[in-house]
C-alpha positions as CSV (number, residue, x, y, z in Angstrom):
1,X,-38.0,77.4,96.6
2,X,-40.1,77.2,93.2
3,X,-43.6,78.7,93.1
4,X,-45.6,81.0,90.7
5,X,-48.1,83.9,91.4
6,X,-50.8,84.7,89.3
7,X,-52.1,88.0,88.4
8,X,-54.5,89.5,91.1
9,X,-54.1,86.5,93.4
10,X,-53.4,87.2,97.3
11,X,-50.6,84.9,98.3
12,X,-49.3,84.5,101.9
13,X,-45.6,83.4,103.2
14,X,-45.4,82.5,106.6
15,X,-42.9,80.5,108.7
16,X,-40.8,81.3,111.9
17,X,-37.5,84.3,112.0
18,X,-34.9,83.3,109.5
19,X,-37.1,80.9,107.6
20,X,-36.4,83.3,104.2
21,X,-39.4,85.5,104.3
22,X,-38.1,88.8,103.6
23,X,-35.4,87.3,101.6
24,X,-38.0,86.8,99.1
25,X,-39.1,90.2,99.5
26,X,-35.2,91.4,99.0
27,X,-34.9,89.2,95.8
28,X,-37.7,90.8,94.1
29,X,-36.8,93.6,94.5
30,X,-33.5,92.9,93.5
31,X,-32.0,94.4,96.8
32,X,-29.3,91.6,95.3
33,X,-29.5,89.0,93.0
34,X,-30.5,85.5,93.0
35,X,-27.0,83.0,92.6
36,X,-29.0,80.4,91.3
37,X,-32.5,79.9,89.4
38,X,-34.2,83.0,88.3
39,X,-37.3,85.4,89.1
40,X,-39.2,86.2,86.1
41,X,-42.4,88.6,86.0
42,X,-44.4,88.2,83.1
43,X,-42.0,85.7,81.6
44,X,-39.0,88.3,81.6
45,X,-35.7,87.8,84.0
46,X,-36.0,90.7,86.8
47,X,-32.1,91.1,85.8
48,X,-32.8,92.2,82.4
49,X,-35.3,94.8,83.6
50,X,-34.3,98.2,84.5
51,X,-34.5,98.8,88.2
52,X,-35.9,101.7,88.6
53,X,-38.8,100.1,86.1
54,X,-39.1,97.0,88.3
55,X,-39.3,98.8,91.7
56,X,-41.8,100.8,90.5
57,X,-44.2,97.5,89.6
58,X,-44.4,97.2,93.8
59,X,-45.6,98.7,96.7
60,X,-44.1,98.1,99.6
61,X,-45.6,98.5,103.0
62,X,-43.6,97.4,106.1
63,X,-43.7,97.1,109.9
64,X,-42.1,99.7,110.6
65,X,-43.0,102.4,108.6
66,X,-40.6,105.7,107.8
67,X,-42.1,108.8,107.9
68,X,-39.8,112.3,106.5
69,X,-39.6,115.5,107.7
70,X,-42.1,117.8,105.7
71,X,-46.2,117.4,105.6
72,X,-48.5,114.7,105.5
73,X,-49.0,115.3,101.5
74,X,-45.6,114.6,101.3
75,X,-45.1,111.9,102.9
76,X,-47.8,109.7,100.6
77,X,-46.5,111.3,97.3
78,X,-42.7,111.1,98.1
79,X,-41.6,113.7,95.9
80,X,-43.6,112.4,92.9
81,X,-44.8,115.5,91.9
82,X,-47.6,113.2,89.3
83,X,-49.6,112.4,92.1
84,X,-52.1,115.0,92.5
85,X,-53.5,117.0,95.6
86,X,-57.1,115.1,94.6
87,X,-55.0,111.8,94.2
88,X,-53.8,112.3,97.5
89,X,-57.2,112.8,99.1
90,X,-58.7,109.9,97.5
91,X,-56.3,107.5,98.9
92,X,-56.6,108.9,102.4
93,X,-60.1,108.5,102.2
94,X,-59.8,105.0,100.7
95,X,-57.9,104.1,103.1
96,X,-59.8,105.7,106.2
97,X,-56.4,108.3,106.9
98,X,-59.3,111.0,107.0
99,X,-60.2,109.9,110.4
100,X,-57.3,111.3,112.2
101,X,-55.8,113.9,109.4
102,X,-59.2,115.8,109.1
103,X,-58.1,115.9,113.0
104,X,-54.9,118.2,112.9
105,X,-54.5,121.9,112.8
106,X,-53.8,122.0,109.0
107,X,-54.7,118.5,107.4
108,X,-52.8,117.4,104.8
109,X,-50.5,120.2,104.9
110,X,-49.4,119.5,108.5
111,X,-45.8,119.1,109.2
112,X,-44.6,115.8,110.1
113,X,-41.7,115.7,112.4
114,X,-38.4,113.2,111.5
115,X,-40.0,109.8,112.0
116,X,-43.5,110.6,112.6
117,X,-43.1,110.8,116.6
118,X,-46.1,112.2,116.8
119,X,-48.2,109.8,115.3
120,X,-49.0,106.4,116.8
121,X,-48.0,103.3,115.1
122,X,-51.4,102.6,113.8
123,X,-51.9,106.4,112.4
124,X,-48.5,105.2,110.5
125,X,-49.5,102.3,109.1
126,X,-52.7,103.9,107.7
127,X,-50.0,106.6,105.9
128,X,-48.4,103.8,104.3
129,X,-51.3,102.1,103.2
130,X,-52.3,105.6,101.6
131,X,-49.0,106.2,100.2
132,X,-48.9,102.3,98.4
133,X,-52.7,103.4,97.0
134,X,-51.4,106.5,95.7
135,X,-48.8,104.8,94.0
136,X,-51.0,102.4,92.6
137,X,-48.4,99.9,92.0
138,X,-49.2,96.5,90.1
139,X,-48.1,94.4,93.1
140,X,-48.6,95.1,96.9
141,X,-45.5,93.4,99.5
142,X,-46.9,93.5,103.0
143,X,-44.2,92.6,105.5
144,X,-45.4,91.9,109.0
145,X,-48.0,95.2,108.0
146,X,-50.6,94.6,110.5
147,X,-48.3,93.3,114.0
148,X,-48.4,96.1,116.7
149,X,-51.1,98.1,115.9
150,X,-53.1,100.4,118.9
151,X,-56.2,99.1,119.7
152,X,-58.0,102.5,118.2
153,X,-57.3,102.0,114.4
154,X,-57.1,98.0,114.7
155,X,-60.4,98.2,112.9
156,X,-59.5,100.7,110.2
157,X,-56.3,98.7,109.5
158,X,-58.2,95.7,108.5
159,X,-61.0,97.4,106.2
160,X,-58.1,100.0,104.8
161,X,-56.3,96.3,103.9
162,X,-59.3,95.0,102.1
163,X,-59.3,98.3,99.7
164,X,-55.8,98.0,99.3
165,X,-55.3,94.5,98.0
166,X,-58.5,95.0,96.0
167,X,-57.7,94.5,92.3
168,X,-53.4,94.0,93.1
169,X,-51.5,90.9,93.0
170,X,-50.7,90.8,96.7
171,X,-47.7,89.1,98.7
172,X,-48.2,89.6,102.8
173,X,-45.4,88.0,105.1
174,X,-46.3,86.7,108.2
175,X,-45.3,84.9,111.5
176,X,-48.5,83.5,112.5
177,X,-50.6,81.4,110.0
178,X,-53.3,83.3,111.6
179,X,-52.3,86.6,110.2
180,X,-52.7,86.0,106.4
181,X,-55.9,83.5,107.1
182,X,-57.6,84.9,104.1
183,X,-55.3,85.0,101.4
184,X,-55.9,82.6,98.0
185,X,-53.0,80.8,98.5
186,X,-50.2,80.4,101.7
187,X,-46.9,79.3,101.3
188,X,-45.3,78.3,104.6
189,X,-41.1,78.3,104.6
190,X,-39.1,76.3,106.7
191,X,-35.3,77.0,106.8
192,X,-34.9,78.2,103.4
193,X,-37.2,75.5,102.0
194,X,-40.7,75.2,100.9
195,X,-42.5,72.7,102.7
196,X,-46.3,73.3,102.0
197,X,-48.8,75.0,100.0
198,X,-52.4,75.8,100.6
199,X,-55.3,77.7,101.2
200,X,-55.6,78.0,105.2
201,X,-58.2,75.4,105.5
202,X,-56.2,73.1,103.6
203,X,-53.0,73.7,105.4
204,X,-55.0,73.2,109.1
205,X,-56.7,69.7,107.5
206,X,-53.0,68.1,107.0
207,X,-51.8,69.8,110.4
208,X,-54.5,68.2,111.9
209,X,-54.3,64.9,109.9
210,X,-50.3,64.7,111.1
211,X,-51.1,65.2,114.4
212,X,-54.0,62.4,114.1
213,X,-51.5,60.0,112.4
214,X,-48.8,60.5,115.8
215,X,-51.1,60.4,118.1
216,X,-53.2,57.1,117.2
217,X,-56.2,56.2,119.1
């Protein structure tokens, strides 16, 4: 697997379970070390950077997002005492949070319970999207982000996704092809292997040109 993002650009990875997806996602982050070849950002080996330093160039927003005991505020800064109250507020409003925090008894400074139980999975994912703004990292990872959303904040989701990508190098994982339709560029892995590369028009041109070519007239 050999390919190169450039700054700012949006780039897709799709491909079925076990195709190496979030193995990707684990090597940049250095979750463990590649055995062969090397990742480089900005020319420089990821092993020669300190860690701490190189997991704080991403955002990370998954599925299934984690939610601590303590209050909303919390839960976007994570402890990082830098990102201030009006910080805070402008990422939930970025991100459309507002919509449903503006809704509980103390806003912000509502207690979440271990887990979030009492939000629903969209409401979570809009948290996390406010939390990665916050951050304002250099590069965005999105695994599986948007899959089993409620119907209510579908909407939200999608717009709160547009601001969040906006001006960030972006990497969003993805089973369907569908999913990540929009990205500059979509890689699609097959067993550990690269096989193609292409915006989404291009990629559905030589799907639909291969099945033309086995299926003659």
């Amino acid at each position: 697997v050999s390919f190169r993002v450039e700054p700012g650009q949006r780039v897709g990875i799709v491909g079925a379970t076990g195709a190496g997806k979030t193995t990707i996602v684990s090597l940049l982050l250095r979750f463990y070390d590649v055995q062969d070849g090397r990742i480089t950002i900005d020319g420089v080996d990821i092993r020669n950077m300190d860690l701490t330093r190189l997991r704080a160039l991403f955002g990370l927003v998954l599925q299934d997002v984690h939610l601590f005991s303590g209050t909303v505020a919390g839960n976007i800064r994570l402890g990082h005492d830098a990102i201030s109250d009006e910080a805070v507020r402008r990422a939930v409003k970025a991100v459309h949070a507002d919509v449903f925090i503006d809704r509980l008894p103390h806003g912000l400074a509502t207690p979440v319970v271990e887990r979030g139980a009492t939000f629903s999975v969209g409401q979570k994912q809009l948290l996390s999207f406010a939390r990665a703004l916050a951050f304002d990292a250099r590069v965005l990872i999105l695994d599986e982000a948007t899959s089993s959303v409620d119907t209510e904040t579908e909407l939200l989701i999608r717009d709160a996704l547009r601001v969040v990508m906006r001006g960030r190098t972006t990497i969003a994982i993805a089973h369907r092809l569908s999913t990540i339709q929009g990205m500059d560029r979509i890689l699609v892995l097959h067993r550990g292997q690269l096989r193609e590369s292409g915006t989404h028009q291009e990629l559905l041109a030589k799907y639909k040109q291969s099945i033309d070519l086995e299926n003659p007239c």
